[in-house]
C-alpha positions, 0 to 999 in steps of 0.5 A: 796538831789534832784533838783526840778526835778521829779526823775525816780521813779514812786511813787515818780514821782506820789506825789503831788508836795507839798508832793514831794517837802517836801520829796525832801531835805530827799531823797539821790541819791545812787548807787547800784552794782550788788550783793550788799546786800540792807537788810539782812532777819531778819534785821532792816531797816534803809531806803527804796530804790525807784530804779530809773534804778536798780532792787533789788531781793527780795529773800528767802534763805533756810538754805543750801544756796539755793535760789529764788526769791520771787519779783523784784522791779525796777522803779516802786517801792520800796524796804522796805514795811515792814517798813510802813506795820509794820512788820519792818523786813523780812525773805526775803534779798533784793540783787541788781540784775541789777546794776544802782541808787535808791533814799534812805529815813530813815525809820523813816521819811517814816513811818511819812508821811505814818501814816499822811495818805493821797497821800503817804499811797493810793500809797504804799498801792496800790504798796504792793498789785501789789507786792503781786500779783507779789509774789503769781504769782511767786509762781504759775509760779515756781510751773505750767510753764516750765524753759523756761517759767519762763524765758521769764517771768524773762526776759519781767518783768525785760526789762519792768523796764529798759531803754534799751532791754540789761540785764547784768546778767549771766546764773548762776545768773538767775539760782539763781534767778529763783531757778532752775537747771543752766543746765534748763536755758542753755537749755531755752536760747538755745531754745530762742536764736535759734528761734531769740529771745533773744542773749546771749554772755558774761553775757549780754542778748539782747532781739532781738524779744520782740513781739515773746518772748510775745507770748512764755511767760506763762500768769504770765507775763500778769498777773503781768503786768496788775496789776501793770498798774492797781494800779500804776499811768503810767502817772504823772502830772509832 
C-alpha cells in the first residue's frame, strides 16, 4: 500500500490525482533481485510490475537456451502489457536485469481500469507504442550496428533509467542480453574504456564521459529516446 506520495514511476506519477489515489491502496512495494524471473514465456500473468529504480529485461529465448533481449523497462514503464492488449501471455521472459523495486498491481484490477477507458488507457497505450519503437529498434540495431554500438546503446538506455551512471552488470550478462559472443563485448569495452569513456572492474560498469559515449552511439539511441519523450509525459503535476 502507498502513502499519498507520488511514487518513482513515471505512468504512475502521470495519473490524475484521483485516479492514483484509487489505485493507491492496490499497489505493492516490492523487491526485485537481479536474475530473478517476473514472468516466464507462455505463462499467465497475475500482476504487472511499474519498476521504480529496477530494469526488467524483456527476453526471447530460443529452444538451445540462447537468448536477447528483446526490450528494457525501468521507470518509465511497465512489465506486463499483454495483460490489457489481450494477448494474456507472452513468448518473451521478463528477467530482472538491474536490481532495485517495482510497484506490482493484480491483473485483474489493471485490466478494469484499462477497459473504463479514459487517463489510465491513453497512457498505457501511448507507453506500448514507445516500447514498440524500442523493440523494432532493437531488431534493426542488433541486425545493422556493430557490438560496440550496440553496447553503448545498452548502456545510454539503461543509465537513462537509473539514479546513478554506476550499472552493476557483468560481462557475461550483457553478452546475454545483447545476444552476441562475451569475446565481442570484452573487446567493445576494452575500446570504450581505453578512450576514457566508461570503467569497467568487477561487474560494475561506471559511465565516466556520457557526452562522448553520445557521440559513438549508433542512431537507435536517439531513436528511442526520442520517442519515449515524445509519447510519455516527462513532467508530472504532482
Amino acid at each position: 500500500m502507498l502513502s499519498s506520495a507520488r511514487p518513482l514511476n513515471k505512468i504512475l506519477a502521470a495519473l490524475p490525482p484521483a485516479l492514483y489515489q484509487r489505485l493507491a491502496p492496490n499497489l505493492e512495494l516490492v523487491s526485485l533481485k537481479r536474475g530473478a524471473s517476473v514472468y516466464e514465456a507462455g505463462s499467465r500473468q497475475a500482476y504487472v510490475y511499474f519498476p521504480t529504480d529496477s530494469i526488467v529485461s524483456l527476453l526471447y529465448v530460443m529452444k538451445d537456451g540462447a537468448s536477447a533481449e528483446i526490450a528494457g523497462v525501468g521507470n518509465e514503464g511497465l512489465v506486463g502489457i499483454a495483460l490489457f492488449m489481450g494477448g494474456e501471455t507472452t513468448p518473451s521472459r521478463a528477467v530482472v536485469q538491474c536490481a532495485g523495486h517495482a510497484y506490482r498491481l493484480r491483473a485483474k484490477l489493471l485490466k478494469g481500469e484499462f477497459e473504463f477507458g479514459g487517463a489510465l488507457q491513453h497512457l498505457l497505450l501511448r507507453y506500448t507504442q514507445a516500447l514498440i519503437t524500442q523493440m523494432a529498434q532493437t531488431a534493426v540495431c542488433n541486425r545493422h550496428h556493430s557490438i560496440e554500438q550496440q553496447l553503448c546503446r545498452w548502456l545510454l538506455l539503461t543509465a537513462d533509467r537509473l539514479p546513478s551512471n554506476v550499472l552493476a552488470m557483468t560481462q557475461e550478462s550483457i553478452a546475454n542480453t545483447l545476444g552476441v559472443r562475451r569475446e565481442g563485448v570484452t573487446e567493445a569495452a576494452g575500446k570504450l574504456q581505453e578512450a576514457g569513456l566508461i570503467q569497467y572492474s568487477r561487474g560494475r560498469i561506471t559511465i565516466v564521459d556520457r557526452a562522448q559515449l553520445e557521440k559513438r552511439v549508433c542512431e537507435c539511441y536517439a531513436v528511442v529516446k526520442k520517442e519515449f519523450d515524445r509519447l510519455l509525459p516527462d513532467e508530472t503535476a504532482i
